[in-house]
N, C-alpha and C positions, 0 to 999 in steps of 0.2 A: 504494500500500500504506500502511497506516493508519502500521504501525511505521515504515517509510523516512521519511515524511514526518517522524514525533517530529523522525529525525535530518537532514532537511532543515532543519528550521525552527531545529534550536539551532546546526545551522553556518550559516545564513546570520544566525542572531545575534550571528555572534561574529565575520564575515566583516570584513575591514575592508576599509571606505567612506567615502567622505569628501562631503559628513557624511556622519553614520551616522541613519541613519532612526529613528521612533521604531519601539521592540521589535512594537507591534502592525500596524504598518502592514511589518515585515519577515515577519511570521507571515503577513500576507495572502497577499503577493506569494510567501509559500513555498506556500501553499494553493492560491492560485490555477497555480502551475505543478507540480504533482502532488496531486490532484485526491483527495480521504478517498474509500474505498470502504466498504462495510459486510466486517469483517474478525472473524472469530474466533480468538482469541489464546487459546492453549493455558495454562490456570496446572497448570503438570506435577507431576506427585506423585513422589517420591524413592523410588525402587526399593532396599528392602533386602532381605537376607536373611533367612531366620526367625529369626538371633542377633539381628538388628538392624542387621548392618555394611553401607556400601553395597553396592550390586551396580551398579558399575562399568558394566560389560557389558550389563547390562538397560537402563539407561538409557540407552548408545546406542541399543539396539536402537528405543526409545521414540522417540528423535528423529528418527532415518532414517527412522520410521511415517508421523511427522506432515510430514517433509518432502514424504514420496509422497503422504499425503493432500491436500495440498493447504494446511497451516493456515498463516495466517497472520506467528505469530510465537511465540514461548513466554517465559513468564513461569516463571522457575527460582525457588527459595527462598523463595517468599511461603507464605500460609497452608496451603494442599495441599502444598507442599513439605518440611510441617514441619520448616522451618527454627529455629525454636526453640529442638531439641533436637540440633544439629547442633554439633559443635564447627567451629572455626576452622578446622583442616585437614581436615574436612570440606565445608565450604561452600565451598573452594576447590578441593580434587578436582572438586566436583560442576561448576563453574566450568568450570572446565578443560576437562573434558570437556565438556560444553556447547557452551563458543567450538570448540574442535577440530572439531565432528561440524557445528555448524551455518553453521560460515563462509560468507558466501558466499549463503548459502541460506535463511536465516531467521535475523530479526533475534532478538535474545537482552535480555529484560528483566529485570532482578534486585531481587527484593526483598529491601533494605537497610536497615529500619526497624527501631528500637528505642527503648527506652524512653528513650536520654538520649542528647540534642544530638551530644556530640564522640562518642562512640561509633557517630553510625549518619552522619558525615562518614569517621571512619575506615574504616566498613564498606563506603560506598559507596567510597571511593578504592579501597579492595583490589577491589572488582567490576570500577571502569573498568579497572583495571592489568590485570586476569584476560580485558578483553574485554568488559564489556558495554556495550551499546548508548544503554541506558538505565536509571533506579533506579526503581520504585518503592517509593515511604515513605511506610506507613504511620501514622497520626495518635499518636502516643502513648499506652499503654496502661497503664493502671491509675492511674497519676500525676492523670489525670485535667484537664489544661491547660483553661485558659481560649482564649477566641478567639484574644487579642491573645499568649497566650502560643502557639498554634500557628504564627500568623505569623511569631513572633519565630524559630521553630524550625527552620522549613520555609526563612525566608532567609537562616538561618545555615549551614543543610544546601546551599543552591543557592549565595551565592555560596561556598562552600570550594571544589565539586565542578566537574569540568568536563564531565557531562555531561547531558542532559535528565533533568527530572524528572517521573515522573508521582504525583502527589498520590493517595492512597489514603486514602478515608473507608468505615469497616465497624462503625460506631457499637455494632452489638450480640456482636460482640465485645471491641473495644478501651474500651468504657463513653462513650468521649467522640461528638460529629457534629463534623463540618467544616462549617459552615454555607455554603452559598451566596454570602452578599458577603465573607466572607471567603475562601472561593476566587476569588472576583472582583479582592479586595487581591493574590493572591496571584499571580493572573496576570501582574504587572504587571511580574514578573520574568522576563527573556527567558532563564533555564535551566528555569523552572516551566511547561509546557508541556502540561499533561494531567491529567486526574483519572476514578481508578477510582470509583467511582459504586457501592457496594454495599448502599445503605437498600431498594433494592425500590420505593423511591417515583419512579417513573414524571414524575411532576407535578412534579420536582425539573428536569428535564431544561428546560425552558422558563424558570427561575429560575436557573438555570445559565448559559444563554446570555446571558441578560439582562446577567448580572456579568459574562461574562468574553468575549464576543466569539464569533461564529461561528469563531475561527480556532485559537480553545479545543480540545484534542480532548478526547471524553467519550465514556468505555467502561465500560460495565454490569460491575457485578460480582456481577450476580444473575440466573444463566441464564433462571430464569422468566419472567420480565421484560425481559429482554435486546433482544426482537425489538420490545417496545410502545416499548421506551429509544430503539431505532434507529429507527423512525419516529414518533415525538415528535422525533426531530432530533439523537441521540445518533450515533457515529460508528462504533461494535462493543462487542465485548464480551474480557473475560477470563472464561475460561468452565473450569468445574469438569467440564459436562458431556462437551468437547470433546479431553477425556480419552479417552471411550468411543468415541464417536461425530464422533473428528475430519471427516470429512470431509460430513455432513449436516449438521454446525452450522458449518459453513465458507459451505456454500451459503444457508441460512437467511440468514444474514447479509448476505450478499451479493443476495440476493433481497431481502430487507429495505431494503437501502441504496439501491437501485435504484426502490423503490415497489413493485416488484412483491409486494403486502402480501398478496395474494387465496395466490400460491402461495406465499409464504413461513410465512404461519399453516399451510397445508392441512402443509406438510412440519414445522415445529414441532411440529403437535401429534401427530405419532408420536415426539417427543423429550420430552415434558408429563413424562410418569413418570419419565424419567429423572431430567428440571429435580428432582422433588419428592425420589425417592428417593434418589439420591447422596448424599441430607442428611439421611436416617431414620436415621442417628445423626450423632454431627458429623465435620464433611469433616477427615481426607481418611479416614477411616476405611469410608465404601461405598466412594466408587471406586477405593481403594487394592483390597479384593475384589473391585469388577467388572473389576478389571485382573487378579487373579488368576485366575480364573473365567475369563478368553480366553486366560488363558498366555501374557503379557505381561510379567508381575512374580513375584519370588518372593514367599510372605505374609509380607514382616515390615512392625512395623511399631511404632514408639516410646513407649514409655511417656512419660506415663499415658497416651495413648490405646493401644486395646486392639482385635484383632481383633473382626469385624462378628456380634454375635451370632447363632448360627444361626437364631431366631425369622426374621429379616430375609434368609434368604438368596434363599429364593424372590421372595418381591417385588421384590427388587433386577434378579434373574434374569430375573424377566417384564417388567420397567422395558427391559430389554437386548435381549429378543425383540420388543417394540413398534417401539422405534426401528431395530431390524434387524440388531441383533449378534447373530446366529442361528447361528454357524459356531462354536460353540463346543465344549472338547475334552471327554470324557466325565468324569462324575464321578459317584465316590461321593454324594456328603453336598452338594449343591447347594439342599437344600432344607434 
């Protein structure tokens, strides 16, 4: 499993040996004895109610889904998560719940990122205390850092923390890229163990490896894409779409990872529409409605972003009917 392995490889980092090996030839022998699969990692969207408040409840209900389906692992708090707009005793509810429902059962990834250093060190300790597995943090947003200033950020972030980190680059939100050799610099630190990959560019995946070692893990952060990521050499994906459609983009990937490319495109592309429309306005605002639309979630959902305008509900809807979410409950105003 893509997630076990994060946490195989930062505990035999930190295992002590005498010597202690260097950090990349310990990732090998962690790779080489639990074996990366093509794995679909859930980024979960935060079920509220139409005031806004959590819905508790729902969001179990969300995780015992994706246990049965089969996914992966789940990525809580990142950008579908709108974590953002969550206060403090919120993102630790949501936490909470999380490690409670999925112990045992699927690994729990937390995104921890924010805009300033000692702030997303702090963010991250309350995760690991709360239970997670691992952080992802992403790149700094709006600040706008230089190279040598992300490096400086990301090592200050790994050594405080004591648990794996996965590196998150999503340029066309956050204004800044994580360029290639400096994920390559960054690897070099045995908590820095992975990077979400969300530019779209395909061709990134072979200049990746190059920096950072096949022992690197590299997961798509742009469903579209996700399957060409994994054979170009990439390891899975966090996926927006695997919201909907947990358990076909569980197999895709895993199809993918295997080579089997022939039936893994053919089952993709009854997911194409989803990849596009979940994002025909900005996420998590479709799939927050195509969770509503299966009766999954209540509709709430945080300002400034704003329920999915009804122009978009149909095409979202037949986005759902392609890939085969066809059991859905009756409604008025679906179009």
């Amino acid at each position: 499993m893509l997630l076990l392995l994060l946490l195989f490889v930062a505990a035999a980092a930190f295992a002590p040996t005498t010597p202690s090996p260097p950090t990349t030839e310990r990732r090998r022998v962690a790779q080489s004895a639990m074996p990366v699969v093509g794995e679909s990692i859930v980024a979960l969207v935060t079920p509220m109610a139409s005031d806004g408040t959590l819905d508790l409840g729902a969001l179990r209900a969300l995780l015992e889904w994706h246990i049965e389906s089969g996914t992966a692992g789940v990525v809580v708090l990142g950008t579908t998560g709108e974590a953002s707009t969550l206060t403090v005793a919120e993102r630790e509810a949501v936490l909470a719940e999380t490690a409670k429902v999925v112990e045992g059962k699927m690994p729990m990834v937390v995104g921890t990122g924010t805009i300033d250093t000692d702030a997303t060190i702090d963010t991250t300790r309350r995760a690991a205390a709360l239970g997670a597995d691992a952080s992802l943090v992403v790149t700094p947003y709006y600040v706008k850092p230089t190279q040598r200033g992300m490096v400086a950020h990301f090592s200050k972030i790994a050594d405080a923390v004591d648990i794996p980190m996965l590196l998150y680059n999503v340029p066309g939100r956050t204004g800044v890229d994580l360029k290639p050799e400096t994920v390559g610099d960054l690897a070099a630190h045995p908590r820095i163990v992975g990077l979400k990959e969300a530019t779209g560019d395909v061709s990134r995946v072979s200049a990746l490896r190059a920096a950072c070692g096949d022992d690197f893990v590299l997961v798509s952060g742009d469903d579209a894409t996700s399957l060409d990521f994994v054979a170009a050499g990439g390891d899975g994906t966090i996926s927006v779409t695997a919201n909907v459609a947990p358990r076909a983009f569980q197999d895709v990937m895993t199809l993918g990872k295997k080579g089997d490319l022939d039936a893994a495109r053919e089952m993709d592309a009854s997911l194409a529409a989803l990849h596009a429309d979940l994002f025909c306005e900005s996420n998590p605002i479709p799939v927050k409605w195509a969770l509503q639309r299966m009766g999954r979630i209540p509709p709430g959902i945080r300002l400034p972003l704003t329920e999915l305008a009804p122009d978009y509900h149909a095409r979202v809807e037949a986005a759902m009917h392609a890939a085969g979410v066809v059991d859905l409950p009756p409604s008025s105003s679906s179009s």
